[in-house]
C-alpha positions as CSV (number, residue, x, y, z in Angstrom):
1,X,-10.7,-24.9,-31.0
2,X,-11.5,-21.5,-29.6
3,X,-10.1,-18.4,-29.0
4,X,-11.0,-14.9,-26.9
5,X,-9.3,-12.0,-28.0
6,X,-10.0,-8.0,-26.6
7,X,-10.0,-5.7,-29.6
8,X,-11.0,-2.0,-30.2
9,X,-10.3,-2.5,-34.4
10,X,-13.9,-3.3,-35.5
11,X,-12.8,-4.2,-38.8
12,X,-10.2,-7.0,-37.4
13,X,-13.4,-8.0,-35.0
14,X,-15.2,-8.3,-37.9
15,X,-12.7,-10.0,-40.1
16,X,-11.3,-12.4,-37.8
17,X,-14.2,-13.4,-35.7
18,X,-17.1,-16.0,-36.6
19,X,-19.0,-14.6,-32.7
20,X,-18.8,-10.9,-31.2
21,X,-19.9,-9.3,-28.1
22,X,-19.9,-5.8,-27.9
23,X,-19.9,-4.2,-24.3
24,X,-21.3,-0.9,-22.9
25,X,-19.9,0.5,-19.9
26,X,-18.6,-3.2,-18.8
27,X,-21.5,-5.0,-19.5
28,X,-22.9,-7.2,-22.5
29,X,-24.4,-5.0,-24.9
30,X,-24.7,-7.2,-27.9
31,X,-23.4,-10.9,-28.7
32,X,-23.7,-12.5,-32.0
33,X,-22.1,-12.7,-35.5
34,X,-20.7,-9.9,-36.6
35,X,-23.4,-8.9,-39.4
36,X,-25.5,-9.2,-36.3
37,X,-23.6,-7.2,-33.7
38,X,-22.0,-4.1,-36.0
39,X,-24.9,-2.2,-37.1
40,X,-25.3,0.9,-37.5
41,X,-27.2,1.8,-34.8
42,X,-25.2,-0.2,-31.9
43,X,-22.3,1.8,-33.3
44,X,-24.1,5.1,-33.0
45,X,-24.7,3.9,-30.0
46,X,-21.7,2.8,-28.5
47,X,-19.2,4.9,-29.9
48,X,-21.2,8.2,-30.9
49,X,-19.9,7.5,-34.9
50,X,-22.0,7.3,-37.9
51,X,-20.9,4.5,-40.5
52,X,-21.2,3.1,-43.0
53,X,-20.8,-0.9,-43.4
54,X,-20.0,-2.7,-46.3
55,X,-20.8,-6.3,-46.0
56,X,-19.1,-8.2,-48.7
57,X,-18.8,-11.7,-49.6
58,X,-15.5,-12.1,-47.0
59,X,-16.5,-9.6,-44.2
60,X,-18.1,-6.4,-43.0
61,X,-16.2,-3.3,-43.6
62,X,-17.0,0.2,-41.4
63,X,-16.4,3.2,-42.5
64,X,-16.5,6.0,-39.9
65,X,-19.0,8.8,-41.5
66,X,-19.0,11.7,-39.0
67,X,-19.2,12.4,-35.1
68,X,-22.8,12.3,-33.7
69,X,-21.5,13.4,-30.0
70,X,-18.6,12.9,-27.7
71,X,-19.4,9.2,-27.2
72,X,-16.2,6.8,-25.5
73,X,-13.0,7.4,-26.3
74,X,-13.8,10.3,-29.0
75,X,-14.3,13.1,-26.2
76,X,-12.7,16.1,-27.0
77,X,-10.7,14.9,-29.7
78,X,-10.9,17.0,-33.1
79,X,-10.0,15.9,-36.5
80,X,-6.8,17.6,-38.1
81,X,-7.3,18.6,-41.6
C-alpha cells in the first residue's frame, strides 16, 4: 500500500515517512529516506535554517538552531522574544 502526502512539518515527514523528496523552487531536489534527505546542509539549503538533527532509534528529530538568511517562507519574519 502506498501513500503521497504534501507536508511542510519536517518532523512529521520524518516520522511518518519510510521515502522523502524534498523540492526546490518546484523541482526535485532530493529523494530518499529521510536520514538521507534531512541533512543539515539541504536544510540550509532549502530553508536558510541551521539545525540540529537528532536521529534516534524511532526517527530523526530537527531542531531549528538560528537563521542563516531570508531563505523561503522565513523572509522578513522576526522572532518575538
Amino acid at each position: 500500500m502506498a501513500a503521497m502526502m504534501g507536508i511542510h512539518d519536517l518532523n512529521l515527514a520524518a516520522q511518518f515517512s519510510d521515502r522523502l523528496i524534498l523540492l526546490e523552487n518546484g523541482k526535485i531536489y532530493e529523494a530518499g529516506t529521510p536520514a538521507e534527505v534531512i541533512t543539515v546542509e539541504n536544510i540550509r539549503r532549502i530553508y536558510g535554517m541551521d539545525v540540529d538533527i537528532i536521529n534516534t532509534s524511532r526517527h530523526l528529530h530537527i531542531i531549528p538552531v538560528v537563521s542563516v538568511n531570508n531563505g523561503p517562507g522565513i523572509a522578513g519574519e522576526q522572532v518575538k522574544s
